[in-house]
MARFIDREN-598048 format. One record per residue (C-alpha): x, y, z; residue in one letter. Coordinates in steps of 0.2 Angstrom, whole numbers, plus 2048, in hexadecimal, padded with zeros to 3 digits. Layout:
<atoms>
XYZA;...
</atoms>
This chain:
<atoms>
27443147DX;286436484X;28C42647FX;28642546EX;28B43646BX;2A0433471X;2A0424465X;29B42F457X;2A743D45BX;2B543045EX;2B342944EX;2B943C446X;2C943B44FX;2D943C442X;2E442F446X;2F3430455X;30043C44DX;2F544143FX;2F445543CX;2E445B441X;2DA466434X;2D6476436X;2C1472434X;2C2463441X;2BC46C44EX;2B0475444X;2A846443FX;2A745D44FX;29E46A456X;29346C447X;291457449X;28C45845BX;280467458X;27545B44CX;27644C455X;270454466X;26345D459X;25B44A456X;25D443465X;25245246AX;24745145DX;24443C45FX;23F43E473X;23544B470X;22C43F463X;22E430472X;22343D47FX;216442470X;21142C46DX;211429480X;200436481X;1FB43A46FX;20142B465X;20A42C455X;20943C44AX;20443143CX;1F5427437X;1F9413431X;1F341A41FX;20342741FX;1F7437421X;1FC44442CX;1F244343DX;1E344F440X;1E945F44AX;1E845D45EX;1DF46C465X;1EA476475X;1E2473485X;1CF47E486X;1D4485498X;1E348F49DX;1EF4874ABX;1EC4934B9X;1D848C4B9X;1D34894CBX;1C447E4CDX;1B647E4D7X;1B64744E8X;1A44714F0X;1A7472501X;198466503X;19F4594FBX;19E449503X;1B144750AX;1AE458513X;19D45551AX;1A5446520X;1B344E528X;1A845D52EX;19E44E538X;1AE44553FX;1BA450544X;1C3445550X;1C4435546X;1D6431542X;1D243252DX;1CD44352DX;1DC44C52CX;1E144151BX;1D0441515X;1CD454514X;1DE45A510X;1E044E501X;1CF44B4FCX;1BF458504X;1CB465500X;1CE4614ECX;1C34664E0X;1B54594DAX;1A545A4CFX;19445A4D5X;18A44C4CFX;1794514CDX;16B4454CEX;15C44E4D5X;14E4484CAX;1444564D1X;1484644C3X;1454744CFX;15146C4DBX;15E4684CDX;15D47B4C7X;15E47F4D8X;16D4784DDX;17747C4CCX;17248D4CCX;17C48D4DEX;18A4834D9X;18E48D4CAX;18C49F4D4X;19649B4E2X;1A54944D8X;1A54A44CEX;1A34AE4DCX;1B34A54E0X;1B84A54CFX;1B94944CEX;1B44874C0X;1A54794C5X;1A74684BFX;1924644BBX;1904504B8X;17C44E4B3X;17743D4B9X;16643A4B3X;1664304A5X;1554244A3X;15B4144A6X;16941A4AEX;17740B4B1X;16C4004A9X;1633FF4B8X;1733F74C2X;17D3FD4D0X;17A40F4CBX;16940C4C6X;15C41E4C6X;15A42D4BAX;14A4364B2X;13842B4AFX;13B42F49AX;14243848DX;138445490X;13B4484A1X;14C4484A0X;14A457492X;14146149DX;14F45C4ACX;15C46249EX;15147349CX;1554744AFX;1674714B2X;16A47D4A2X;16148C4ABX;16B4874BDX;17A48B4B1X;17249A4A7X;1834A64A1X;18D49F4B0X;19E4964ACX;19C4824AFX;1A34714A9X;1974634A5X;19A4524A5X;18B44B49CX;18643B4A3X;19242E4A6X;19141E4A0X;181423495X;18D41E483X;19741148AX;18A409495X;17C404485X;17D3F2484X;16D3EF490X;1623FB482X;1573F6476X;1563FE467X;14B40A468X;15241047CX;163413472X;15B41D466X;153429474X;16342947EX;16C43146FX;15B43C46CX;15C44147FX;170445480X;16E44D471X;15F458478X;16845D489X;179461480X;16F46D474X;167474482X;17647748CX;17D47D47CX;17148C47AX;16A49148AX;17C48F495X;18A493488X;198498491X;193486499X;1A4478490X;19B46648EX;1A245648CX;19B446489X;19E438493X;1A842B488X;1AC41E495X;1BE416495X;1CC40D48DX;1C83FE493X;1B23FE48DX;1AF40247AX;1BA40446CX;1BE417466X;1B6413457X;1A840E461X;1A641C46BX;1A842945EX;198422455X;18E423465X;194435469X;18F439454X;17D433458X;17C43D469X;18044E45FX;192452467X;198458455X;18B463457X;187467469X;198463472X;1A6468478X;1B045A47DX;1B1448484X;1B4441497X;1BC432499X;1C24264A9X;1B142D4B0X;1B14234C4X;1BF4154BCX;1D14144BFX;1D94124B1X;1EB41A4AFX;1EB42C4A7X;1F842A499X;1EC41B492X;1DB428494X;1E543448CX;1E842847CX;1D642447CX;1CE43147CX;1D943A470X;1D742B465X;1C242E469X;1C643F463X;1CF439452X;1C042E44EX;1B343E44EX;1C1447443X;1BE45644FX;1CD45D454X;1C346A45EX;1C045E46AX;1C745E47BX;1CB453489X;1C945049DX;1CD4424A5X;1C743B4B7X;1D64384C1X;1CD4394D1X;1D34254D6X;1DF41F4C9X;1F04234D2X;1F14104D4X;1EA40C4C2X;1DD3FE4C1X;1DC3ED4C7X;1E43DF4BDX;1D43D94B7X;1CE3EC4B7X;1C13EB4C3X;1B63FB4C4X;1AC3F74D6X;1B53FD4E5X;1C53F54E1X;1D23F44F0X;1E03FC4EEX;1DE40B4E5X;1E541D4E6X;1E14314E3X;1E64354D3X;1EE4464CDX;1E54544D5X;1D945E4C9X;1E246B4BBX;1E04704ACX;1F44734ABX;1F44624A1X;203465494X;1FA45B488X;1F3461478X;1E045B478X;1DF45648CX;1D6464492X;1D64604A5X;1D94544B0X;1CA4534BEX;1C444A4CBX;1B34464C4X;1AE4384CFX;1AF43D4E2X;1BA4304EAX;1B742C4F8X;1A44264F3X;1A04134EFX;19E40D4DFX;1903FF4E4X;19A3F14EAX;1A03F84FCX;1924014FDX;1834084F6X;1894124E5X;18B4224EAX;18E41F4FFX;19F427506X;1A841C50DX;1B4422517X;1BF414519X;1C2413505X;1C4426506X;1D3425513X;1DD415508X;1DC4204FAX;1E442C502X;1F3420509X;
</atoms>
């Protein structure tokens, strides 16, 4: 920018001998003031495409409006102490990991993944999660994991018998939460994960996101929820946004999650999901992204089962800096295996340590 801006100056200069007018140095000055002024104006542009994409559409209409980030900076989230990489630590003191594993990950907040089919037990356990983190005035991350047909009935396979069950499941996790304060992450991979459906299952998946988003709606509003809508790299935007309309988060939602246990880079979940949220035309919309294991990004061939290599991600905040990005969490717990290494689910501490390296 220097450079460009002494050859524009130079070009002003009155020749050798010349008199010099009185304005010169006015015009100059005034020169530079506007120059610097675009240079300014053009990076700041550069820093808006690198996360929100171009401020226009391809048909020349002005973008939809980006909603601020829902949460302020100074949020603090909740960090279970039971979470797996401290019971681990807590049960291995002496092994050499421990140190790395519970500074940089047991001692990070993570959501709770709740699974209990058992609907007592699930109310149970959310009504405890949610009243010790406001005790600590803390935030919960909540990710319900009981889809039927959960994964397809693959690495991850579980979830509730029926459609009904699950309902009555939904009824349970919404009176854990009651009036306390909670993010949900409404069941990953249950959008982007359809293919093995028939029709009719899809059309009671929608029915039954739909039911457990209205639930948490009424009976826990100062609950935030966000629809799982998988990654860059699974469905198109387009895609997605038609399977979040049919699952009610225009009316039911309050957001989308995306990168849920993947490893994509941030910058391309951030373009992704704000695209996600261009295709519903509901700016109101916000934003998290997992960043629990993407430090590293993916794989070349973007392998999602326990690839080597991988790293922590940035920590949990909500001090994004990006208009629409709400947070950035650590939804998946790393540390845990994703069914290759190990069962889906299984902490291994091993990975956990390389992940800290």
């Amino acid at each position: 920018m220097i450079t460009k801006l002494c050859g524009r100056v130079r070009r002003l200069r009155p020749p050798a001998g010349g008199h010099k007018p009185r304005w010169a140095g006015r015009g100059v000055a005034q020169l530079i003031v506007m120059v610097l002024v675009v240079e300014v104006v053009m990076a700041a542009t550069t820093v808006q495409a690198l996360f929100v994409g171009p401020v226009r559409q391809p048909n020349g209409k002005p973008s939809l409006p980006v909603a601020k980030p829902f949460f302020p900076a100074t949020t603090r989230f909740y960090t279970d102490p039971h979470n797996p990489a401290a019971t681990w630590v807590r049960d291995h003191p002496h092994d050499r990991r421990a140190a790395a594993i519970g500074e940089r990950i047991a001692a990070e907040p993570q959501a709770a993944w709740l699974t209990e089919t058992n609907e007592s037990l699930v109310e149970e356990r959310t009504r405890y999660l949610v009243r010790t983190a406001a005790a600590q005035r803390r935030l919960p991350v909540l990710v319900p994991y009981t889809i039927p047909q959960r994964d397809c009935q693959q690495l991850s396979s579980g979830g509730a018998g029926d459609t009904a069950a699950y309902g009555r499941w939904s009824e349970a996790l919404t009176r854990g939460i009651g009036d306390g304060r909670a993010i949900v992450i409404l069941e990953p991979d249950a959008l982007a994960h359809m293919g093995c459906l028939k029709r009719r299952q899809q059309a009671e998946r929608f029915a039954a996101l739909s039911y457990a988003a209205r639930a948490l709606q009424r009976g826990a509003p100062r609950a935030r929820v966000y629809y799982d809508a998988g990654n860059s790299g699974w469905q198109p935007a387009r895609t997605m946004a038609d399977r979040l309309r049919r699952a009610g988060i225009e009316r039911y939602g309050d957001g989308i999650a995306v990168n849920v246990s993947n490893f994509n880079a941030t910058a391309d979940e951030v373009r992704y999901g704000l695209s996600v949220i261009r295709e519903l035309r509901r700016p109101r919309l916000g934003v998290v992204v997992d960043t629990s294991r993407n430090g590293a990004g993916p794989t070349r061939k973007h392998s999602f089962c326990d690839p080597p290599g991988r790293k922590l991600g940035r920590p949990p905040t909500a001090a994004t800096g990006i208009p629409g990005i709400d947070a950035f969490l650590w939804v998946k717990q790393p540390g845990q295996a994703d069914g290759c290494a190990a069962g889906a689910g299984m902490f291994l501490p091993g990975y956990a340590y390389r992940l800290t390296r």
